[in-house]
N, C-alpha and C positions, 0 to 999 in steps of 0.2 A: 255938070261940074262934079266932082270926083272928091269924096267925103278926106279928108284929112285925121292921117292914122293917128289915134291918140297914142302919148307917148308912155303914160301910165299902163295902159293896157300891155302894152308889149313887151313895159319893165315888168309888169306882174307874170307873164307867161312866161320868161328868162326867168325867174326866181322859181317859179313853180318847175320846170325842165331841169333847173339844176339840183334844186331838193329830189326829186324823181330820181333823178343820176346817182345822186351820195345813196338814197338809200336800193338804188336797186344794187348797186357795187356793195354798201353793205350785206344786203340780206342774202345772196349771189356769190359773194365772194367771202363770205364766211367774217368777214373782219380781217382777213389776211392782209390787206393795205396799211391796218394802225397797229400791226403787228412785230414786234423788234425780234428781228431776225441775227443770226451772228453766222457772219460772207467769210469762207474760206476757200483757199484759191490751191488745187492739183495740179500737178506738170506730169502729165499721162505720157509715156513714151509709146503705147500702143497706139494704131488706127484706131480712129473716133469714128468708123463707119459703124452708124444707127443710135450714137448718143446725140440727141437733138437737146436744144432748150426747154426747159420743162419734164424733163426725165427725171424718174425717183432718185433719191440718195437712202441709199435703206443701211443702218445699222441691224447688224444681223438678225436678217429680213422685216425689220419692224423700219417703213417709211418714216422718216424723220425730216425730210425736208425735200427740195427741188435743185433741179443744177438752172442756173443764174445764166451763166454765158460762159461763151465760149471763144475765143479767139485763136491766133497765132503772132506767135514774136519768133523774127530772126535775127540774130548776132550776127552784122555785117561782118565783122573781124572775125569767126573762125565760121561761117557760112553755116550755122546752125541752128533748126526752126525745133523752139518750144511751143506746145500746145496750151498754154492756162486757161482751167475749167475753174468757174467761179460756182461754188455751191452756197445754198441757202439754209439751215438747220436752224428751227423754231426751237428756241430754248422749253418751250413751253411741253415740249414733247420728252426733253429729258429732266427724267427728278432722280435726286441722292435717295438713297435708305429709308430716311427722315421720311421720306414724302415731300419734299420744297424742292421746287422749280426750280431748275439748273440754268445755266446760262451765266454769262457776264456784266455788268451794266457801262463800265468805262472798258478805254482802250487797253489799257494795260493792264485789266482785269481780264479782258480776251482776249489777248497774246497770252499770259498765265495761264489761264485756263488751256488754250490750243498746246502749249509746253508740255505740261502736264499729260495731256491725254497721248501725243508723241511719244514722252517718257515711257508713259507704258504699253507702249504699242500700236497703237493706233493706226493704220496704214488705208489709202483707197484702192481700190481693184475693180475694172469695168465688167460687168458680169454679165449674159443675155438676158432680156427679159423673154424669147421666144423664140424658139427657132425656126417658126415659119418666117415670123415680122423681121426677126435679127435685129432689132431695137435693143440697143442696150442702159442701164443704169449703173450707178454708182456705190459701190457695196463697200462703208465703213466695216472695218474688222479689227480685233489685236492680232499681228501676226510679232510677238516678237522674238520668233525664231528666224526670221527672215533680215537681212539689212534695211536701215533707212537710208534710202536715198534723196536727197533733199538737191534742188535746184539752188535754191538761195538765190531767186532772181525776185527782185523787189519789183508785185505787180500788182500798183494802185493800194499799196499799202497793205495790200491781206496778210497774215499770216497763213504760213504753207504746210501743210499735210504732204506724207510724204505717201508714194505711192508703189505700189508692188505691181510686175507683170501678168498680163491675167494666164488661166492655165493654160491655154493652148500655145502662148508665146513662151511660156514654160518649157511646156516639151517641145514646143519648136528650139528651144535655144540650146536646150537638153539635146537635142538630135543633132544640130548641127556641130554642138562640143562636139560627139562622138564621132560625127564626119571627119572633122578636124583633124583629133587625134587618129582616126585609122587612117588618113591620109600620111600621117607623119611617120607612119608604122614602115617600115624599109619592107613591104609586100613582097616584093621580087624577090628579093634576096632571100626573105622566106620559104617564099613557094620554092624557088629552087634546090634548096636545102632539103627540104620534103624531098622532090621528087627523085633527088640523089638518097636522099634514105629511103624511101620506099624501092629503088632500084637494088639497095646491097642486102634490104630485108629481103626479097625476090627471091635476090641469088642465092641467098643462104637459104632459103626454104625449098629451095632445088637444090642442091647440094648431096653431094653421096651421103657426104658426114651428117648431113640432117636427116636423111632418110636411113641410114644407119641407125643413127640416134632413136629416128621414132621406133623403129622393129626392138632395140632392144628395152624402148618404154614400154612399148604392146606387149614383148614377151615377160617382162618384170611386172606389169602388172598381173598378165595370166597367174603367174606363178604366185602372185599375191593374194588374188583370188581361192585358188588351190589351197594356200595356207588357212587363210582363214575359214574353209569352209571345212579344214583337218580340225582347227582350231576349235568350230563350233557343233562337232561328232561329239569331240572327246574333252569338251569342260562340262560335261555332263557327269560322267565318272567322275573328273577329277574334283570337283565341285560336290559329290559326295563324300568321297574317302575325306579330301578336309573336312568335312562337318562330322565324320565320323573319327579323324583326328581329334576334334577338339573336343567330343566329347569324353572320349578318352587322356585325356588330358585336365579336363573337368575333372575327374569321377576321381584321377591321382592326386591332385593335387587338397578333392576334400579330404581320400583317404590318408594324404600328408600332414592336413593338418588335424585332424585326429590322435593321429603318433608323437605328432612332435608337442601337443598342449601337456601331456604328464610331464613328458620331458622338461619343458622349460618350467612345470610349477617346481620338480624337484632340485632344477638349478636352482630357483628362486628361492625353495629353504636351505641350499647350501650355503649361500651369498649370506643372508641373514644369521645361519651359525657362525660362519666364519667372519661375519662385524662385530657378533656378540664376542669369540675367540680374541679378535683382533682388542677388543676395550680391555676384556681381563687382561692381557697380554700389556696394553699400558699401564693398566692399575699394578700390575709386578714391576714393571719396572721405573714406574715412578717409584715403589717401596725400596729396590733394590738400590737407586741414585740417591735416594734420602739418608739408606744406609753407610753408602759409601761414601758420603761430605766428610768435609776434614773434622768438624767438631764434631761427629756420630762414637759414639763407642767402640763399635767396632773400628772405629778406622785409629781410632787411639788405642786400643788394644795391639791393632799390627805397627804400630810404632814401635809401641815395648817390646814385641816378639823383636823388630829389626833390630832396635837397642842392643836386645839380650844378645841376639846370633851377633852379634858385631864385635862384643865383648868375649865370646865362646870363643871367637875369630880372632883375636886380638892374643886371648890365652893360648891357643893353640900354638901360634906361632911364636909366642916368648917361649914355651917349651921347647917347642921343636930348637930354637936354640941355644938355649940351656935349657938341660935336662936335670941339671943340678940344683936346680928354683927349688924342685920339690922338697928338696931335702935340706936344704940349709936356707931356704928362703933369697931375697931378694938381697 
């Protein structure tokens, strides 16, 4: 007969297995389970070949957290498939200035928060981790040189990061602008243009007139040559006589001014006589206007002379018509 399992014993082994459980996931898992994480969701328009679940999220290169999951949504109405990448970032990994742990603690303290880091640029960009494996990660940056592009597609409530193309999609999109535009380019119509100018450049470089043209460039330049090597005989002389010009020219102009310093000091005591000249010459004729005023002496003495000849004047002529005055009087 077959012992009957008691039921204590097999409650106590479940208690025991599961305490075991909690702390090997603690000790194992770092405490990452009781861990408050803040989930933000990318709409990646690049291939996701080699970003798996559990791939880093590195802000500029320092690991800051895990990508979460990964899906696909299509928009039945314009047949369009978004990719949303859910990442995981441990506030506990970013601190302000201060040194205090960043992160959020309510919902619309992390919507604020996510706004905010947006605001100043904040963008994701899938990066390789290796280019044997081709695994790739998630690499937070500021680019805010770059546009944001935002989905605006509301997925399980995350707030959205907006994301940039990585660089090879770059110059991939870079290369095919430029395809684009040289296709639009009227090629033909070009090329032909060309080849008709290169055919009347042709002809004119075969041309009598051009080969005329070059002999009498060859021959102008000979003769240029010629010149200049006349030129560089004879500035040799010539290049003496000036210097022997100028020193003669030198040698006259000290001997000039030599000659001409007496000269100008004895202008320079003529000037001075003739200002000394020039003052007595006012002091007389200030005396001589002082003389000649109406109330001066003299100028009352030629009154009386006038008087007097006025009256000589006046007698004269009563004689002259009677002559008889003198002798019988008036």
């Amino acid at each position: 007969m077959s012992k009957q399992a008691n039921p204590l014993a097999i409650g106590t082994f479940l208690v025991g297995a599961l305490t075991l459980l909690v702390v090997a996931l603690m000790v194992f898992g770092g405490g990452q389970f009781f861990k408050e994480k803040n989930r933000f969701v990318i709409f990646f328009d690049s291939a996701l070949n080699g970003l798996n679940v559990g791939a880093p999220v590195k802000l500029q290169g320092v690991q800051i957290g895990n990508v979460n999951e990964i899906s696909l949504v299509m928009d039945e109405a314009t047949g369009r498939v978004f990719k949303p990448v859910v990442i995981e970032i441990d506030p506990a990994l970013l601190r302000d200035v201060s040194g205090q742990q960043g992160g959020a603690h309510t919902e619309k303290q992390h919507r604020q928060a996510a706004q905010k880091l947006i605001d100043l640029g904040l963008k994701g960009r899938l990066e390789t981790q290796s280019l044997l494996t081709g695994l790739l990660y998630v690499d937070l940056n500021f680019h805010a040189d770059k546009p944001m592009n935002l989905v605006k597609l509301d997925y399980k409530n995350l707030p959205e990061l907006p994301s940039v193309p990585t660089t090879v999609d770059e110059i991939r999109n870079t290369a095919d602008e430029i395809i684009n535009r040289a296709k639009q380019l009227p090629l033909e119509d070009t090329l032909k243009n060309l080849s008709e100018t290169l055919v009347e450049i042709r002809g004119l470089l075969q041309s009598d007139d051009t080969r005329k043209s070059m002999a009498a460039l060859a021959k102008s330049l000979q003769e240029t040559q010629k010149l200049m090597a006349t030129l560089n005989s004879q500035s040799g002389p010539l290049l003496t006589n000036a210097n022997g010009a100028l020193s003669d020219t030198r040698t006259t102009l000290q001997e000039l001014n030599k000659q001409l310093l007496p000269v100008l000091k004895a202008v320079e005591t003529s000037l001075n006589t003739a200002t000394q000249v020039m003052q007595s010459s006012q002091g007389t004729l200030a005396a001589v206007e002082a003389m000649a005023a109406p109330d001066a002496p003299l100028s009352q003495a030629m009154q009386e002379m006038r008087n007097a000849a006025r009256a000589l004047k006046d007698l004269g002529e009563s004689l002259e018509r009677r002559p008889s005055a003198i002798i019988y009087g008036k």
